[in-house]
C-alpha positions as CSV (number, residue, x, y, z in Angstrom):
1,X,8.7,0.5,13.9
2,X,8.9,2.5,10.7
3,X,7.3,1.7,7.6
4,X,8.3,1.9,3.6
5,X,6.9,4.8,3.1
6,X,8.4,6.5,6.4
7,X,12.0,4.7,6.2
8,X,12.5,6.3,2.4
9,X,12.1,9.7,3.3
10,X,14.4,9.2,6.5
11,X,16.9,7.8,4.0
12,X,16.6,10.7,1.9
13,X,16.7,13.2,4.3
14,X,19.3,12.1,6.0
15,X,21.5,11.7,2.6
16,X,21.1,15.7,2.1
17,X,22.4,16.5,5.7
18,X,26.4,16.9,5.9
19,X,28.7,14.4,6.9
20,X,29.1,12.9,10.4
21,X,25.4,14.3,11.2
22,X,24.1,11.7,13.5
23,X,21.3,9.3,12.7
24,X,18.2,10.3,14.2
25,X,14.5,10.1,12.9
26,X,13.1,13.4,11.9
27,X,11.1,15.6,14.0
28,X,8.8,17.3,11.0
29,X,5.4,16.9,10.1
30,X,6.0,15.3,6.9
31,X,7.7,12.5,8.6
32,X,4.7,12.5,11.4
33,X,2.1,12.0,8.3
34,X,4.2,9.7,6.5
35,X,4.4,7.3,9.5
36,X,0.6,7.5,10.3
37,X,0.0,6.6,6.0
38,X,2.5,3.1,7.0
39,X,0.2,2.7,9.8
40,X,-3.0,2.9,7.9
41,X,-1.1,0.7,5.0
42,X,-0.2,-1.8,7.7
43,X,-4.3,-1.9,8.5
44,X,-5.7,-2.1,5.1
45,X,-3.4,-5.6,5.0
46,X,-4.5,-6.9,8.0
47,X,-7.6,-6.5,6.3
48,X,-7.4,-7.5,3.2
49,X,-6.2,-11.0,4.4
50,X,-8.9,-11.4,7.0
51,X,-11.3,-10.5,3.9
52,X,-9.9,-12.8,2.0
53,X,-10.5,-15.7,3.9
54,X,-14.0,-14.6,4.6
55,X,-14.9,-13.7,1.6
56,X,-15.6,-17.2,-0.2
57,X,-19.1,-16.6,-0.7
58,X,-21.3,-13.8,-1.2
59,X,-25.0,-13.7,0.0
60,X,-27.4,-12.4,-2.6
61,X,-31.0,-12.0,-2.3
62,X,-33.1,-13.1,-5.5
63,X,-36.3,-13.3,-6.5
64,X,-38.0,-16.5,-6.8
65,X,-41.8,-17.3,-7.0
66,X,-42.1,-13.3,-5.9
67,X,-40.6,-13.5,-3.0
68,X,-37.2,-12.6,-2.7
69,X,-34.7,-15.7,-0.9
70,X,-31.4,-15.2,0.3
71,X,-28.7,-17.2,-2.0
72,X,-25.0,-18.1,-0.9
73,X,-23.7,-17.7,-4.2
74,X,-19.0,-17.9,-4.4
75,X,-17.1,-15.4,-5.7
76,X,-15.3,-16.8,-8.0
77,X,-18.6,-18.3,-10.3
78,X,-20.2,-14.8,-9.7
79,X,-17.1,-13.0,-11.2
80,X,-17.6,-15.3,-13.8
81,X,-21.5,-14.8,-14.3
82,X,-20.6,-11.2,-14.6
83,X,-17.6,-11.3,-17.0
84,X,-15.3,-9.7,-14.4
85,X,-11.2,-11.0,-13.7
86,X,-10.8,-12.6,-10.9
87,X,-8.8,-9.2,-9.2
88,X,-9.9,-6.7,-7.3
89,X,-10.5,-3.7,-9.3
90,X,-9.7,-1.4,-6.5
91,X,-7.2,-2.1,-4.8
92,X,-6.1,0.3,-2.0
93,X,-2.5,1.4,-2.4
94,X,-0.2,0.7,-5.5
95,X,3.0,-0.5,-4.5
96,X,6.3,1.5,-4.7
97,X,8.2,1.2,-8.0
98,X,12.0,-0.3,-7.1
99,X,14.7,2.1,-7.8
100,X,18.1,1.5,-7.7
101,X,20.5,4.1,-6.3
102,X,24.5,4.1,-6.3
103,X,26.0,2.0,-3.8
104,X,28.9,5.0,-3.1
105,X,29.7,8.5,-2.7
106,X,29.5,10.7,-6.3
107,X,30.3,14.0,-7.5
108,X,27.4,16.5,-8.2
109,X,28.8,17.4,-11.3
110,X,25.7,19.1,-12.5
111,X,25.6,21.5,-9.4
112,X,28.7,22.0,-8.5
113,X,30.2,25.9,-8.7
114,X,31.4,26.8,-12.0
């Protein structure tokens, strides 16, 4: 199975070979490296919505009497408590940015020989 990130550089680098080239994945490293990033990328997902299930509530120890207790304190009032948006502020990989491409054939005009 081939990722995003993986399945738009085989689409690219199969648009630059000639015509009638058969389709077959790459062999390179970049396409190696790019398939092992959509394999982390798939992880970090997995992840992320087993965290967020999980992560309801937050222990926190605080001190009480001078002794410190363990509190379950949620999220969601704690982000508030602190002022901070209800988003993670780091989130791990920024999604690709849609781009649309022509649906046919066209002349290189800006390359071709003069």
């Amino acid at each position: 199975m081939y990722g995003p990130a993986s399945q738009r550089y085989w689409a690219i680098s199969h648009a630059r070979q000639p015509e009638g080239t058969p389709l077959e994945p790459p062999t390179n490293a970049t396409f190696s490296q790019l398939q092992r990033v959509d394999a982390m990328q798939s992880d970090i997902i997995a992840q992320q919505e087993n965290n967020s299930e999980q992560r309801q509530f937050v222990r926190v120890g605080c001190r009480l009497n001078k002794g410190v207790i363990p509190l379950d304190i949620g999220v969601v009032e704690l982000r508030q408590a602190r002022g901070l948006p209800s988003y993670n502020h780091f989130p791990p990989f920024r999604a690709d940015l849609d781009t649309t491409y022509p649906t046919e054939n066209i002349d290189d005009d800006e390359h071709a020989a003069q």
